[in-house]
N, C-alpha and C positions, 0 to 999 in steps of 0.2 A: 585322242585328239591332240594332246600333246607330242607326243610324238608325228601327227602331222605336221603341226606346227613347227617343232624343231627342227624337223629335218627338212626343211629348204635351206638353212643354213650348212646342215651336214654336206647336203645335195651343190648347191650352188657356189659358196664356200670353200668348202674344204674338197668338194672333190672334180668339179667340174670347169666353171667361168671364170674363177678365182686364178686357179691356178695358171688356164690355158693364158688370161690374161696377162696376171702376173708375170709368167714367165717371155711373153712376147714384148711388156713393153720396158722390161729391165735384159734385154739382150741389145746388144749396138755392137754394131761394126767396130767403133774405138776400142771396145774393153772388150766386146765380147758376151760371156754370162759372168762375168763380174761387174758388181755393184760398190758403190760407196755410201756404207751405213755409218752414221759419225761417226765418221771419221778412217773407218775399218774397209778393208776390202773383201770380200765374200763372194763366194761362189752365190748365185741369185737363189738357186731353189736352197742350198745348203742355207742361206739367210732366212728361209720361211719356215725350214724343221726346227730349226736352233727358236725360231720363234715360239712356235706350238709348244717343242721342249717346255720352255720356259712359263709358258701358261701354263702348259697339266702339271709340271713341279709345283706350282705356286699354291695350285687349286689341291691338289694332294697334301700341302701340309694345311690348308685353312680348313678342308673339309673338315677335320675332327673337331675342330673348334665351331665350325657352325652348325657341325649334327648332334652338339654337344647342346647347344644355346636352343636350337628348334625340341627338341627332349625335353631342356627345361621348361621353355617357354609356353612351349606345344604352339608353336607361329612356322612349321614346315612350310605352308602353303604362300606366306609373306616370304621367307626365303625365295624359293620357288618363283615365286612374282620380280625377286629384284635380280635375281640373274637373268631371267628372259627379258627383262625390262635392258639390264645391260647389254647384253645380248644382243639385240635389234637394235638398239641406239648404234651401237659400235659398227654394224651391217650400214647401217643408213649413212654413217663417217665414211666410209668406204667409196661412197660415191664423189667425193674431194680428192680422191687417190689417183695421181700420175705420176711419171718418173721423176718429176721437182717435187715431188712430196711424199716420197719414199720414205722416211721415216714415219709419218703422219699414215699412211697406209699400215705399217708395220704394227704401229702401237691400236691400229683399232682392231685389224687381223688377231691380234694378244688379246684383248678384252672380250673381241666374239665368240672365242674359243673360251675363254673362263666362261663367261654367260652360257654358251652350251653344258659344260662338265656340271656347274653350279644344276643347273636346270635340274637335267637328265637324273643325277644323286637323289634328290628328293623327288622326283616323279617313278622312279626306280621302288624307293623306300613304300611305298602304299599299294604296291602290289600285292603283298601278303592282307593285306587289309579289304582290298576289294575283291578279291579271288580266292577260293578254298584250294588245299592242295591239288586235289583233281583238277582245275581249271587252269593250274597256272601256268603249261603249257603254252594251253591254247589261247588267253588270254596275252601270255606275253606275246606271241606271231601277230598275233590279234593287231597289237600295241605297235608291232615293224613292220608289218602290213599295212596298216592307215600311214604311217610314216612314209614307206615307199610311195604310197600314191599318191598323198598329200605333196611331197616333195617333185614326184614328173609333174604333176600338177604345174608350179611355178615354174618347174624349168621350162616348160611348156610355152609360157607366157613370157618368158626370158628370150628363148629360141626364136620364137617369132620378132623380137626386136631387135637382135642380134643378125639373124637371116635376111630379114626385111624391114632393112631401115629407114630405107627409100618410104614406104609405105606409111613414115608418120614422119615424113621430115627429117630423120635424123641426120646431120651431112659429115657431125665429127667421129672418126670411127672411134672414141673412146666413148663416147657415150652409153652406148648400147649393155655393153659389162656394166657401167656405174650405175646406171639407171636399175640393171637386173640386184645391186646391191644393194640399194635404196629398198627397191621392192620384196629382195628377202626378208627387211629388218621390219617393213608393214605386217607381213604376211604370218611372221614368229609373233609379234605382241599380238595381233588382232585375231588370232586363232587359239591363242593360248587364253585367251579372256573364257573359253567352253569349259577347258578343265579348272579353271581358277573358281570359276562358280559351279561346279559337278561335284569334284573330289569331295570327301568329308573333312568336316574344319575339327582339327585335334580343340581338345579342352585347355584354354588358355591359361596361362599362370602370371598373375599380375606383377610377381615378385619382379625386383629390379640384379639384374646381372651384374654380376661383381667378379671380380678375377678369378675369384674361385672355381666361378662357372666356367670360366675359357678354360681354364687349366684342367678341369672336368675334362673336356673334349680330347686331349692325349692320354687322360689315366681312364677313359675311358675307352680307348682305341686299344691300351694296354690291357683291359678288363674283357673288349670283344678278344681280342688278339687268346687272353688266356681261355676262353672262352670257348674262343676257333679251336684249341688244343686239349682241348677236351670228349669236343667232336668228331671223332675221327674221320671220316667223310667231308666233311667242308676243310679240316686239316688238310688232306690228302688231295681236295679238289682247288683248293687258291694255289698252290705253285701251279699245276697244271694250265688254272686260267689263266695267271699272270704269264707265261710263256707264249702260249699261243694267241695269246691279246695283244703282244708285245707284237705278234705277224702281222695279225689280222688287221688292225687301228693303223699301222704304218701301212701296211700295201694303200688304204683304203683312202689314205691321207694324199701316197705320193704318187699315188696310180696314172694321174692324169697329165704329172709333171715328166711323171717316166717316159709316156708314148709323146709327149713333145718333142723331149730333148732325143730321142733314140728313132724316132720314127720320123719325125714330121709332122704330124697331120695334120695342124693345122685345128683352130678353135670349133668351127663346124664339126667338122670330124668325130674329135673329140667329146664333144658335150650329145651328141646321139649316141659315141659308143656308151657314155657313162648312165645313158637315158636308158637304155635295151639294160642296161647293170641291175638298174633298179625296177625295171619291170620283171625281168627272172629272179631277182630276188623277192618279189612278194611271193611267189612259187613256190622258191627255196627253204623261208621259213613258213610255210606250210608244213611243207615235206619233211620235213626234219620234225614239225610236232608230230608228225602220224606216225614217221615211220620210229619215234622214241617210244610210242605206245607199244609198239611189237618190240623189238630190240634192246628198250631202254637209252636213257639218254646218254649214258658213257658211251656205249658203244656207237652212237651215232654222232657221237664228238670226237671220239677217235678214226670213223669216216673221214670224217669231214675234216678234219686236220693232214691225214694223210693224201687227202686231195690237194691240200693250200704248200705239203712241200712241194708237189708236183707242180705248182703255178709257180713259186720262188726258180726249181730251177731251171723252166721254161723261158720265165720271162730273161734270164742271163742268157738264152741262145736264138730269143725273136730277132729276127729281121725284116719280117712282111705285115703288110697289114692286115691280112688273113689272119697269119698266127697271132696276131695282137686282137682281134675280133672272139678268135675261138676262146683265149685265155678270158678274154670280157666276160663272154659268157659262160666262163666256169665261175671265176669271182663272184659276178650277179647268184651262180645257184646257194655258193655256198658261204654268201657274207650275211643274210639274215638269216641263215640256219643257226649259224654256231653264236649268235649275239644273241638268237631269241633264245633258245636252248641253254646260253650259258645262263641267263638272268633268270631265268625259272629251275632250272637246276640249283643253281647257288638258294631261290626263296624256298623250295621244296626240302631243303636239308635244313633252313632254319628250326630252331625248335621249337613243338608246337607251343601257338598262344604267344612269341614271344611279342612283347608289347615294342621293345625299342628298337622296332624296325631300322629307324633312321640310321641308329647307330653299327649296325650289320650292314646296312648298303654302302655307308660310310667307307668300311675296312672294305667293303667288296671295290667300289669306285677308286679308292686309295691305289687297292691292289692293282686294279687294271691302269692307272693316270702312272705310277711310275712306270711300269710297264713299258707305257706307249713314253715317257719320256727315254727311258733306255733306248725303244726301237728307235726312234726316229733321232734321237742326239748319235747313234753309231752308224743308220744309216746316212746321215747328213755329213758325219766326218770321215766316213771312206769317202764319198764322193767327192769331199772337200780335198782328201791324201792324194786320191787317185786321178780324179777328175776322171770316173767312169762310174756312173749310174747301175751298171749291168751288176757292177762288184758290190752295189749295196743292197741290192734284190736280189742276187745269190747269198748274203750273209744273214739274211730274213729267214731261210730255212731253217736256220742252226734252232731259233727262236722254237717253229714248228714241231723240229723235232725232239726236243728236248719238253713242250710238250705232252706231244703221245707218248715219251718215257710214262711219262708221270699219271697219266691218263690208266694207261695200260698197269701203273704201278696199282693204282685205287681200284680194277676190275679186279686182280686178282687176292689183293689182299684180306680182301672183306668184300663183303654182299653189298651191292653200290642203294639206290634208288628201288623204291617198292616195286617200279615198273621194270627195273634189271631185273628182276628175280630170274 
């Protein structure tokens, strides 16, 4: 249920109304898609990656420090509570956001996105805790499953305010986006109150926090890190993830900005193609838990990666909106495959019994938030060099395949997962 919750932000946010919005009311005839961010001139959508950049940086060096304090403290679930708390506030600031207050947009776009990473890290972290190895599969599809539908859910109720606005009065066309941001930022806190009161509350430590404890949070990122290097298998599995996260998080981000700025289509359009995204994606991470039961999960992350180069160098030669439909529906099969598959992958290799979960999802989330700051800070600045979007979705392959190097490196070195055998 968290994950339902969350992800109307994911959904409406970052990959759908946000964007198509975004990018339609910072384009003018005067500049163009250049914008004026104090002071600065930017390419418009290269202004929203450099944005996000800047969030998962931020959140990537505080996580060790808050998964350091939630260990001591045993208060995950308070954490937890104040980034979705942040989270949805900053959704709901959103709805104040036009092109005179374009900074004001900017800086709450930055805090909704830390609110999500925050979140997701410790809801991530109690997986091991509520599901035995056997299950965690399935529990995690489970977990992007309610997400995906929880999320059409809202878009849903979005869609119809936006299509028909006539039908509740609305006469200023910016309202309909603002209003659908508002209603994200209700629909994260007031759904997330299920797993606040569900999950198990860690055994609290009354002691009071001292420097020592923050500084904890890097020597112990140091401590998983030697940790990880001990492991060989989770060794051999985080460059892999961190690559092909660095694809998968940026396609996912800029997907909606791409078919604007290269196709057209127009915000309708758009937000069904991204709607059919996440109804084959509840499919998607299905299929990918079953078909790991037979194959094993490496090999069905290695699929599934060699499919997402095939979408990088597609989408560098789309010109119709057919081929932009067909690539839709491949993204939808295979973006909850490889996110449910990677997070249960990565808890299945944990060792068994270990208690400080937090502190492993930590390095895990780390690993993936620079990642995606990498993808999306190189594709944001080709786009910015070139002023062609196509050259920054063909350079997202490199990502992919380097990758299945890596993937392909850990099949054969050693005996992957119980279920690779």
């Amino acid at each position: 249920m968290f994950d339902w919750a969350n992800s109307a932000y994911n959904l409406v946010i970052t990959s759908t109304i946000f964007p198509a919005y975004y990018t339609a009311i910072t384009y003018t005839e005067a500049h163009g898609d250049r914008v004026e961010f104090f002071g600065f001139q930017v390419v418009n959508t290269a202004l929203s990656n450099f944005a996000l950049s800047f969030a998962y940086l931020f959140m990537a060096v505080i996580l060790p420090i808050l998964s350091s304090v939630a260990d001591f403290k045993g208060n995950r679930k308070m954490f937890m509570m104040a980034f979705t708390y942040l989270g949805g506030v900053a959704c709901m600031g959103l709805f104040f956001f036009k092109l005179e207050t374009l900074e004001w947009g900017i800086v709450c776009f930055t805090l909704a996105a830390m609110g999500y990473v925050g979140g997701v890290l410790f809801n991530n972290s109690y997986l091991p805790q509520i599901a035995t190895a056997d299950q965690q599969d399935r529990v995690s599809a489970q977990g992007f499953a309610y997400g995906y539908v929880g999320c059409v859910a809202i878009q849903i109720i979005c869609f119809v305010f936006i299509l028909k606005p006539e039908w509740f009065g609305i006469t200023d066309p910016s309202f309909a986006p603002r209003l659908s941001f508002l209603l994200v930022g209700v629909w994260w806190i007031g759904f997330a109150q299920i797993p606040f009161v569900k999950l198990p509350t860690d055994a609290r430590n009354g002691q009071r926090v001292t420097s020592q404890v923050l500084r904890k949070g890097f020597a112990e990122l140091q401590d998983v890190w030697k940790r990880v290097n001990e492991i060989p298998q989770i060794k051999r599995f985080l460059p892999a993830f961190f690559f092909y996260a660095m694809g998968v998080q940026t396609v996912m981000i800029v997907a909606a900005a791409f078919g604007e700025k290269v196709l057209h289509l127009g915000a309708p359009k758009l937000i069904a193609t991204i709607l059919i995204i996440q109804l084959v994606a509840i499919g998607g991470a299905y299929l990918m838990s079953l078909l790991a039961r037979y194959i094993g999960n490496v090999r069905v992350l290695m699929l599934v990666v060699c499919v997402w180069i095939g979408i990088c160098v597609a989408a560098y030669y789309i010109d119709s909106e057919t081929q932009f439909y067909i690539l839709a529906a491949l993204v939808g099969l295979v973006m909850g495959g490889i996110q449910s598959l990677s997070r249960s992958t990565y808890s299945k290799l944990l060792p068994a019994g270990e208690a400080d979960t937090a502190s492993f999802f930590s390095f895990y989330e780390v690993t993936e938030k620079i990642g995606i700051v990498i993808g999306l800070f190189s594709f944001a600045l080709i786009e910015q060099l070139t002023r062609n979007i196509r050259y920054s979705a063909l350079s997202l392959s490199l990502f992919f395949v380097m990758g299945l190097i890596l993937l392909f490196r850990m099949l054969i070195l050693k005996k992957p997962l119980e279920n690779d055998r």
